[in-house]
N, C-alpha and C positions, 0 to 999 in steps of 0.2 A: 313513201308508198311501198307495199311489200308486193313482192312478186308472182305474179300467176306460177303455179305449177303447170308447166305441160304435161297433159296427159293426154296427149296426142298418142301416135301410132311412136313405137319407141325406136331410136338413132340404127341406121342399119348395122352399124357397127357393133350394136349390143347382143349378146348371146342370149335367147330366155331358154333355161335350162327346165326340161320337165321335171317334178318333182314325182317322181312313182312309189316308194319304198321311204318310209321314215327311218332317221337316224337311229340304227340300234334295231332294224325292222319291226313288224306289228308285232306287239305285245300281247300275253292273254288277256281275259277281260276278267278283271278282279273282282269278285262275285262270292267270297266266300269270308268271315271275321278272321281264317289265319293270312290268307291274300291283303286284307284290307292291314292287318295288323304288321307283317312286312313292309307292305307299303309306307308307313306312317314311319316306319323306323327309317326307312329311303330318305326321304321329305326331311326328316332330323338331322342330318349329314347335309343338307344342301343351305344354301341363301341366295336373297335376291331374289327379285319379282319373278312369279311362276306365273305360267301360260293357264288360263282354264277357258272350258267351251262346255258346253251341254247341248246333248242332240233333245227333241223334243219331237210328238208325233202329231204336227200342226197338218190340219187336213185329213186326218185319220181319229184321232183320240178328240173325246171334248175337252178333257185335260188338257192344262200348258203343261204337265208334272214333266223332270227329266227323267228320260229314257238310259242315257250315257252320260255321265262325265268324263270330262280328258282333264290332264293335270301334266304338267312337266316343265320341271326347271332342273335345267344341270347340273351335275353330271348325275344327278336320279334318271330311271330310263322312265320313258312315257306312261302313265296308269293312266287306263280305260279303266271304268268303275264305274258297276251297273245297280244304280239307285233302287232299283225295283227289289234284288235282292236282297241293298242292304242299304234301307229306307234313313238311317239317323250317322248320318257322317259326319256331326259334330267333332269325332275325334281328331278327323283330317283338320275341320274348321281350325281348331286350337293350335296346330302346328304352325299352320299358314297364315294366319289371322290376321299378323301385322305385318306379312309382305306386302310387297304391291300385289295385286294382279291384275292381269294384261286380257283382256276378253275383248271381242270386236262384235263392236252394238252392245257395249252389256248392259242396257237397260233390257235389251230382248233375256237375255237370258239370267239376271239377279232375282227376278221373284221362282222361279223353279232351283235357282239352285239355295235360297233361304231357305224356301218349301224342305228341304234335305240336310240341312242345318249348317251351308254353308254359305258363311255371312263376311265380306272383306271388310277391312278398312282403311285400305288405300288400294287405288282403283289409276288405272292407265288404260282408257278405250281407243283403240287403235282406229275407229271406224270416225269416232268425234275427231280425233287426232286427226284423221284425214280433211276430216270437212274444214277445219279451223284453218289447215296451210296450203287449202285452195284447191285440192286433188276434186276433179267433174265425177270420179268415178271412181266408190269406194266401196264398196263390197269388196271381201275378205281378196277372192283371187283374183279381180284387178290388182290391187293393193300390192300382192305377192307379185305380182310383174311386173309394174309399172316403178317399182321400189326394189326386190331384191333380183330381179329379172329372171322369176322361177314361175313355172307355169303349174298352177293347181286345182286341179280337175276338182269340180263342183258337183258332179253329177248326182250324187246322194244327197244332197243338202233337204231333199223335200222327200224323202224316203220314210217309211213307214218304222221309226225309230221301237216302236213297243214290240215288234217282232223275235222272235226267241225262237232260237238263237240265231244273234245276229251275224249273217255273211261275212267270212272274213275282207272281202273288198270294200263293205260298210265301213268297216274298223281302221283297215288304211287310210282311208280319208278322215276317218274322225282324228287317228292320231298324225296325220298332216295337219290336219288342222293347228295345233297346238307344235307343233315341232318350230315351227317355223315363226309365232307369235311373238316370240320373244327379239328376234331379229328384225322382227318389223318394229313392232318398239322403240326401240333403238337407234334407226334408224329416221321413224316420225321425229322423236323425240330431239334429234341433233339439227332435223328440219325445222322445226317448229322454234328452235333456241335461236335457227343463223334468221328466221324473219320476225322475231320477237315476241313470240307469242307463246310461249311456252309458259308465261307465268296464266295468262286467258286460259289453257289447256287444266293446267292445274284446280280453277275455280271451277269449269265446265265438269271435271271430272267425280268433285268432292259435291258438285249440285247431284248430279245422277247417285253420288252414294246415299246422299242424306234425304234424294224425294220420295215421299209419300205417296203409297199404291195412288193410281187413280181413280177418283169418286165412281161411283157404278153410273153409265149410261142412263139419260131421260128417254125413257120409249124407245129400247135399241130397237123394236123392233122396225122403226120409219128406218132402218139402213137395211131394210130387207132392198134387195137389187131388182128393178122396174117398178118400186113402187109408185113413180110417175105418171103410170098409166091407170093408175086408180083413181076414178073419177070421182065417188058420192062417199061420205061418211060409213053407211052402212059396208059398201067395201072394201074401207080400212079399217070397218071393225073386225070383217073376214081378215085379212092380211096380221091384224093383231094376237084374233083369238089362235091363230093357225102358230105363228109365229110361236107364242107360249107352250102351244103342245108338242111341238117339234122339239124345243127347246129341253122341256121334261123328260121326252122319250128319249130324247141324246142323252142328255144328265145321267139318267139311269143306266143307259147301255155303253157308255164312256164313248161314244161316237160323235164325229164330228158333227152338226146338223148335218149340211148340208149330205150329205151320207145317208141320213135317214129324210131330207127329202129336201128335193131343191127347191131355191129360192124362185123363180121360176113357175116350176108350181103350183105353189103358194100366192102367186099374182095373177095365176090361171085360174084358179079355182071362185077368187074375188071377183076378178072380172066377169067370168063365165056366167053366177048365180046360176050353180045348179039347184034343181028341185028336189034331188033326193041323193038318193046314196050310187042310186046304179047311174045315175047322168054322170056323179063326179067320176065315177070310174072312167067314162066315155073324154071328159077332162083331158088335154095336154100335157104329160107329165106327171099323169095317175094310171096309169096303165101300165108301169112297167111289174116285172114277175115284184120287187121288193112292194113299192109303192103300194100295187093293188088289195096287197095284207093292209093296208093303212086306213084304206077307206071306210071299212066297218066300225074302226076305230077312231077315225077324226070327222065322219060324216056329223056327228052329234056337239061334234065343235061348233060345227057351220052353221050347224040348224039351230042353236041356241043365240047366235047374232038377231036372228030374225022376230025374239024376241023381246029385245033391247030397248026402251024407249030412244026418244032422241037425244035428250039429255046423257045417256049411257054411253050416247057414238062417240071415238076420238075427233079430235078437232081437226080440220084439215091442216093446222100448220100450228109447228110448234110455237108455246112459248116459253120465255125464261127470262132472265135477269140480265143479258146479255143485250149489245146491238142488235137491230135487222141486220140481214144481210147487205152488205155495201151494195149490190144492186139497188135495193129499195131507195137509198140514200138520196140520191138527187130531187127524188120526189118528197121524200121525207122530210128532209134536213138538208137543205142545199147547203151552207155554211159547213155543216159535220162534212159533207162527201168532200168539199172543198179543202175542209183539214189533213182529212185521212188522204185526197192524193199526192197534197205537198210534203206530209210524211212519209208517206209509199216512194217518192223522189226522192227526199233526202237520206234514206238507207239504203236505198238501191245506189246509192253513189258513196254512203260510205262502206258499203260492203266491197262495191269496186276496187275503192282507195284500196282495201285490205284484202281482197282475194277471198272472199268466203260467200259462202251464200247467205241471202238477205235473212233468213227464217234462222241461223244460227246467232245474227245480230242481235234481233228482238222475235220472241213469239209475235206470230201475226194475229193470236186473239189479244194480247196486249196492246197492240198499238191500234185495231180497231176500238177497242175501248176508251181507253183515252184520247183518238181523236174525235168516237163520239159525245164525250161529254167531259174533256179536261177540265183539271182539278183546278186549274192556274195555267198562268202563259209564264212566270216567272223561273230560272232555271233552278232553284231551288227546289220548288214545289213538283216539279219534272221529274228531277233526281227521286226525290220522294218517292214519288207515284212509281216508279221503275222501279226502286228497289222495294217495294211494299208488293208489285205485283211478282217477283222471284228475277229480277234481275240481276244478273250479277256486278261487282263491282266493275270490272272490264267493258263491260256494255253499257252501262250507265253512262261510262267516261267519255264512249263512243258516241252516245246515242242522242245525250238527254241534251246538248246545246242544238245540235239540228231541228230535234222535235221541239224545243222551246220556240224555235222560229217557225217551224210550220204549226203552231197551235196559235200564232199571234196574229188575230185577223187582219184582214190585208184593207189597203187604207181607201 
């Protein structure tokens, strides 16, 4: 059995040292082809896996595009390098290409930093790293405490990245961020070897390099927030039509939706049925100085629902190819709910065994699938089905004798 990491309140006897000032202090921010060109020759003098981060203006921009890249591997000093200036950094890509790099969450940040021509091929995620050797709490400045016992101010993480120019106190935190990456690293990485899983880290790692953007959303817009309280057809075709124009006026103005108008709103407006343009002003959520320029312009959204046959309205609940929801189950398929909870039991116990959480074991739309309609009860066919749906070999070995037995009906 491998062992829980405590990530408890840390030994009194441990020091956590603030980290305020990165090694070699804040750097300028490289933004110019002789900048970038220096830098590249830096990078050519060093080896071994380099730290990379990109800031990103989530909540502000409708873009994921990066705003800042960090980069640093020793004894090169830290580069901050600002994408927006110098949009094709291929040439960095080519230097670094075949280190490792060290990024934390970098599925968050691998499609913005391709977008820039910066593309790895060996990848060490320090955030996966954590979840695999049982750490509760792994965001980057947990991680930095609970592991090198240095405390790292977060405070900018949600900070309006596309800003020009950027605060020098932005900049210390971005190149904190990276100063420090590589020591964590290292430090996972001797974890993950003494409870054995470091070769599982490896498959985890090389899945996120080699996955496929995600297919585009069916109907993103039913993830509008209260849409619960929309009762009839007609208005969740409001909730729809509104949703799209919102949508395009962001697109256009590179704003985040919600910025140009909340979700909220949007639920107001549906439910309310106003009658014209000046009720929707009178609306919750349509009256503010920005909002109330909107009216004139998405009243003619609203009022074209009303048009609609019935056939035209969305359905109140989605379909697809997938399960119902396991609520539905009991009533549906008493046998299926009956499978999926003996399988829900038996990860949950071997994720125990092994200190991770159950969702790093098996995808939970995987295992809802196959125990709504397994292929076989046989362990081969198990194996199959797990490695066909993106399992990795680690999990299969883990996974598919347990689920063989909770897929074999009970006597």
């Amino acid at each position: 059995m491998s062992e829980t990491v405590d990530t408890r309140a840390q030994d009194a006897a441990v020091t956590v040292v603030p980290l305020v000032e990165p090694r070699g202090g804040v750097p300028p921010v490289i933004d110019t082809p002789a900048a970038l060109d220096a830098a590249i020759a830096a990078l050519r003098t060093t080896a071994g896996p380099i730290a990379v981060d990109a800031e990103r203006a989530s909540g502000y921009r409708y873009s994921q595009r990066a705003y800042l890249v960090q980069l640093h591997r020793e004894p090169a000093p830290i580069m901050l390098i600002d994408p927006i200036a110098l949009p094709d950094l291929r040439a960095v890509s080519e230097v670094i290409a075949d280190s490792e790099w060290v990024l934390h969450a970098a599925s968050q940040d691998l499609p913005s930093l391709r977008e820039v021509g910066l593309a790895p091929t060996a990848l060490f995620d320090t955030e996966l790293a954590a979840r695999l050797a049982g750490y509760e709490r792994v965001g980057l400045g947990a991680m930095v405490e609970l592991v090198l016992h240095r405390s790292l101010a977060k405070e900018h993480s949600a900070a309006d990245w596309s800003r020009r120019p950027l605060p020098e106190p932005w900049l210390r935190y971005a190149a904190l961020d990276v100063d420090i990456l590589v020591d964590l690293r290292d430090a996972l990485e001797a974890e993950l070897g003494r409870q054995g899983k470091l070769e599982w880290a490896r498959q985890e790692f090389t899945a996120v390099l080699n996955a496929a953007p995600p297919p585009p959303r069916t109907d993103p817009w039913r993830r509008t927030s209260g849409i619960h309280r929309v009762r009839n057809r007609r208005q969740l075709a409001v909730v729809r039509a509104l949703w799209f124009a919102r949508d395009e006026l962001a697109r256009r103005r590179d704003i985040a939706p919600g910025r140009v108008l909340g979700d909220s709103a949007i639920i107001a407006a549906a439910t309310a049925a106003p009658a014209d343009a000046e009720a929707l002003g009178r609306v919750p959520g349509w009256g503010g100085r920005s909002t109330r320029r909107l009216v004139p312009q998405l009243w003619p959204t609203i009022a074209a629902v009303g048009a609609l046959s019935d056939a035209e309205l969305p359905r109140p609940a989605l379909s697809g190819d997938g399960p119902p929801p396991p609520s539905r189950w009991p009533d549906r398929d008493p046998a299926a709910a009956g499978r999926l909870a003996r399988a829900r039991e038996a990860l949950a116990t071997v994720a125990q065994t092994h200190s991770m959480p159950v969702e790093n074991l098996l995808t939970p739309e995987l295992v809802r699938r196959l125990a709504w309609s397994p292929p076989g009860t046989d362990l081969a066919t198990i194996e199959d089905y797990l490695r066909a749906g993106g399992a990795r070999p680690w999990q299969v070995e883990l996974t598919s004798q347990p689920l063989a037995a909770a897929m074999t009906p009970l006597p």
